[in-house]
N, C-alpha and C positions, 0 to 999 in steps of 0.2 A: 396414365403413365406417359411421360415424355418421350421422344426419341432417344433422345440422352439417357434417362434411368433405362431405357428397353435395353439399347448396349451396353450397358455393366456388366461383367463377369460374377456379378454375384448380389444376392436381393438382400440380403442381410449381415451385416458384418459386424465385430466384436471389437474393442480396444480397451484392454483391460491395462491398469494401472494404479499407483499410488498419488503420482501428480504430484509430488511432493518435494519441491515445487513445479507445476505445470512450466517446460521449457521448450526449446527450440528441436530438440530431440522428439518430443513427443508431438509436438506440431506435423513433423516431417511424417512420424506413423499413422493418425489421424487425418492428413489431407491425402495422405496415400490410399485409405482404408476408402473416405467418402467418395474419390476419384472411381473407385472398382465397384462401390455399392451402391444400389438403389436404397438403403439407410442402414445407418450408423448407429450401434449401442456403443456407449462409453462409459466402464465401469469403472469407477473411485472404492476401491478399497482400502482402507484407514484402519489407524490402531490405535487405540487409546492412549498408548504411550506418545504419541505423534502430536505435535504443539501448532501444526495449521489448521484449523476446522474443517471436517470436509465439507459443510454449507460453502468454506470460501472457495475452497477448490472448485468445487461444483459453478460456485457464478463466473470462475475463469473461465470453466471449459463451455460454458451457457453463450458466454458474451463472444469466445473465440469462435464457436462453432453452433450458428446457433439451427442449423439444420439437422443437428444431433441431439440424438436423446441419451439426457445423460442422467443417472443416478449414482449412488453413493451407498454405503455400507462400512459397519464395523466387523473388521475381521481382526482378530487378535487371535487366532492361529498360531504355533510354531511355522515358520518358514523352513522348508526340509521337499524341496522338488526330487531327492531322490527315495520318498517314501512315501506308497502308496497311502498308508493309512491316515499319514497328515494330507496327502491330495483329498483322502474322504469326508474330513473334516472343513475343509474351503468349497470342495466343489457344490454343496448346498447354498451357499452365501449367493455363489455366481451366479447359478442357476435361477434364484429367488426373483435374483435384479433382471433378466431377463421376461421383456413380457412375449414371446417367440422363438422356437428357433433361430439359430444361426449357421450359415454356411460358408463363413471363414470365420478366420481368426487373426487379425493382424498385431505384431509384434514384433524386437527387436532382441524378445529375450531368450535364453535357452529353455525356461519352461512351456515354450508355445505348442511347440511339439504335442506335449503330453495336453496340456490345455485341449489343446483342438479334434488329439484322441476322444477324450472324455467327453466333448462335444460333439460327435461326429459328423464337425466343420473339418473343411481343409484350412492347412494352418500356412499362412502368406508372411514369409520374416522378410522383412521391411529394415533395412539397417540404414539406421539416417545421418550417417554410415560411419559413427566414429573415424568419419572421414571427411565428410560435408557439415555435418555438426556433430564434433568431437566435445560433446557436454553429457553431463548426467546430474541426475541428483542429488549422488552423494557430494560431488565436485559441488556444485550452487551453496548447499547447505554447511560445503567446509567452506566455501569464501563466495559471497552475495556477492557485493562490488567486484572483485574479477572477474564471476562470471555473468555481469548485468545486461552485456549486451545480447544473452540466448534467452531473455526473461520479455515475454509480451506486455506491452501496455496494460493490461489490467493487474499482472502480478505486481509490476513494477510501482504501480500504484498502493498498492497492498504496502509493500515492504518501505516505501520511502517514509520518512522519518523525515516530523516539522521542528525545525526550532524559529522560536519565535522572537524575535526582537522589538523591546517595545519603549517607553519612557515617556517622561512629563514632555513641552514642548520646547521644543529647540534643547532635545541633549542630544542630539546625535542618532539616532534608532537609525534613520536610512542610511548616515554613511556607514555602518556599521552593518547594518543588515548589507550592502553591494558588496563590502570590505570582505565579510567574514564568506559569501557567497565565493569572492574569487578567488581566497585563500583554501576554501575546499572545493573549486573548479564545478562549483557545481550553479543552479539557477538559484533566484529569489523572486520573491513576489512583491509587488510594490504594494503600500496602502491605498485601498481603495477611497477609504473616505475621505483623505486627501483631495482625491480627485472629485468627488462627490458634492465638497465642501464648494468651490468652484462652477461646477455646473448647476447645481442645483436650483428649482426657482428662487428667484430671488437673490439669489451670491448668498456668500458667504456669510451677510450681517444680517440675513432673515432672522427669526428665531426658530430651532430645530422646534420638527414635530416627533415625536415618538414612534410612529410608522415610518418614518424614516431613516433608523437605526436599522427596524426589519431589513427593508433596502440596502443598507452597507454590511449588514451582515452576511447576507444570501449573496451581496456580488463576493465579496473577500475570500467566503471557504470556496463558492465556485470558480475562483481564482486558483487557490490553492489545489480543490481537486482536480481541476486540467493540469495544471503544472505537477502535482507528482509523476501522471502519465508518462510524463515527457523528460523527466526529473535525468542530468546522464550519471550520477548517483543515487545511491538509496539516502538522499538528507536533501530538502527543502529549506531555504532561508528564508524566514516572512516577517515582514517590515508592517508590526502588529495580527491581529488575530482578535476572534470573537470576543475572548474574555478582555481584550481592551475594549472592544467596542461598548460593553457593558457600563465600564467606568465612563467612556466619554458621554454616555446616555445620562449619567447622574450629575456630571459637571454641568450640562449642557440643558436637560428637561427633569432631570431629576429621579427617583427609584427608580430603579430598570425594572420593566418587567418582568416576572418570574418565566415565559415562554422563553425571554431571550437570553436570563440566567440558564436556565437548563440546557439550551442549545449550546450556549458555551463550555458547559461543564461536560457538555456528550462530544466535544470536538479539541480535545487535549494533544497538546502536541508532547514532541521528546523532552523538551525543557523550555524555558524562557530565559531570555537575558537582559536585563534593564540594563540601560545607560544611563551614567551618575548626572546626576546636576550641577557638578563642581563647572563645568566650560561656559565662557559667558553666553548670553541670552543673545540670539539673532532675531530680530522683530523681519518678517518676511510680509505683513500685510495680511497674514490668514492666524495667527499667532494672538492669543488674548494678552500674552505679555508678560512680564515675568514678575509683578507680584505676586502673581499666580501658580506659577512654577517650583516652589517648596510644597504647596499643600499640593497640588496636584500627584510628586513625587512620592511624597508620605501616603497619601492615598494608592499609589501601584504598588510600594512595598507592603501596606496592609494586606490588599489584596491577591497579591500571589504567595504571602503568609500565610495567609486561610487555607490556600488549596493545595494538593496533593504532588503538583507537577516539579520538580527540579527547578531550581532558578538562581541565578547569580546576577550580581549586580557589580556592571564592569568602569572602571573610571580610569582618569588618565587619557593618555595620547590614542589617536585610532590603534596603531600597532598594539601600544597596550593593551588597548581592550580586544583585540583582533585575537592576538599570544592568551588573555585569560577566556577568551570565550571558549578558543578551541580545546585549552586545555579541560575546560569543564565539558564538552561536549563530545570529546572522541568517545571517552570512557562508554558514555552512555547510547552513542551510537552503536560498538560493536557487541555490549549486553543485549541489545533492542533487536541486531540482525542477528543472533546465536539462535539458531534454530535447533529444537530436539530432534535427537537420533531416530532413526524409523525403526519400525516392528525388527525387520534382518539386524541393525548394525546394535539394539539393545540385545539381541540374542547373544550376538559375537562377544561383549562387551561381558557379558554375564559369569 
């Protein structure tokens, strides 16, 4: 043992919650809890009714704290802290997930009290201080984006939503992807094979090899998954995405693999939005040209025909298309953050 774990006020400590979603509130109880203990249990308990998995919960609280041991449970109990007989019915769950005693209990809520009875921990309220951080759960889950800034980097990841912007060559995808990114104040992601195309051996008039697709695809989504981290809304703008790189694999060498089919089908964004090919053709030097540019088009509309994702295809002036992208894509953004009621607020509701 440390010098440090030796002065703790306490060998074993409690932070029980729903997480739902893990926020800036519950940060401030859990760094409070590990400050005073030599180790930290953190329980997640969920209810069926509840639409965040607690696997995901759980790698928040993994990734935020990972000197804590944290597990998870379903409890779908009535919520009733002023009745002992439903405290009889939870206090088994709690108990189960502990692999030890405990001798505190840290919390911010008015059942801690009784918690910490039943545990014959003392019970440490910690209020983080609807003063210092005046955020909760139910507040996040009635509006994400207002309260985005009490949401850590790995939630905030979780919740951001990608729209994809894609098209044959030269209709416009990037101004449109920068376009529609400043119109909802948020980032975008450039295309990476773009860039790829240029550095790659040999420039851009090699002939592609097929392991080379793997490579822009693994840089592009690792592009996108840094950037939700950091995203300063819950919506992502990306100037292309896996399932184009697919198609450019067929133009280019031809059948996509089935490994890099599947990977695009497991990496689905909130929608797509094609840009027409009505505006004339810009030959930029990397660009095969524009007899090319009808079948290439007809080929992205096949293809986001086939699959499951939302998609519209926008023409006309940038504002045009700026005005019908969003209009297609609010809708679908605030379905996508509507998060289910918790175990308490379906009871209420009942």
């Amino acid at each position: 043992m440390s010098d440090a774990e030796g002065s703790r006020r306490f060998r074993h400590g409690l932070v029980l919650g729903k997480f739902y979603p893990l926020h800036s509130g519950h940060q401030a109880v859990i760094r409070t809890a590990q400050r005073a203990c030599e180790r930290v249990t953190i329980e997640i308990l969920g209810a069926s009714v509840e639409t965040i998995p607690l696997e995901v919960r759980a790698s928040w609280l993994r990734e935020e704290h990972p000197t804590a041991r944290v597990v998870s449970a379903i409890d779908d109990a009535r919520i009733d802290f002023g009745d002992p007989d439903i405290w009889d019915l939870h206090m088994p769950i709690i108990e189960d997930l502990l692999d030890e005693p405990v001798d505190a209990v840290f919390t911010s809520e008015p059942y801690g009290n009784e918690l910490a009875r039943r545990l014959a921990a003392e019970r440490v309220h910690v209020d983080p201080g609807r003063l210092t951080n005046p955020v909760s759960g139910t507040a996040i889950r009635d509006d994400v984006i207002g309260n985005w800034a009490e949401l850590p980097p790995p939630v905030r990841a979780w919740f951001t939503q990608r729209v994809v912007v894609l098209g044959a060559e030269s209709t416009g995808s990037t101004t449109l992807a920068t376009k529609l990114a400043e119109s909802f104040a948020t980032d975008w992601v450039p295309e990476y094979g773009r860039t790829y195309s240029v550095e790659r051996p040999g420039g851009p008039n090699t002939p592609w090899r097929s392991d080379e697709f793997d490579l822009v695809m693994d840089r592009q989504i690792e592009s996108e998954t840094r950037a939700r981290r950091r995203a300063p809304i819950p919506l992502l703008v990306c100037d292309t995405d896996a399932l184009a790189t697919t198609i450019w694999h067929e133009r280019y060498v031809g059948p996509c693999p089935e490994h890099l089919v599947e990977r695009a089908a497991q990496h689905r964004p909130l929608a797509y939005v094609l840009t027409g090919d009505e505006i004339p053709f810009v030959q930029d030097g990397l660009r095969d040209g524009e007899h090319l540019r009808r079948a290439m088009q007809q080929r992205f509309r096949d293809v986001l025909t086939a699959q499951s994702v939302p998609w519209i295809e926008v023409r006309g002036t940038a504002d045009h298309r700026v005005a019908d992208a969003r209009a297609f894509v609010e809708p679908l953004l605030a379905k996508a953050l509507r998060i289910g009621p918790s175990l308490e607020e379906s009871q209420t509701r009942a």
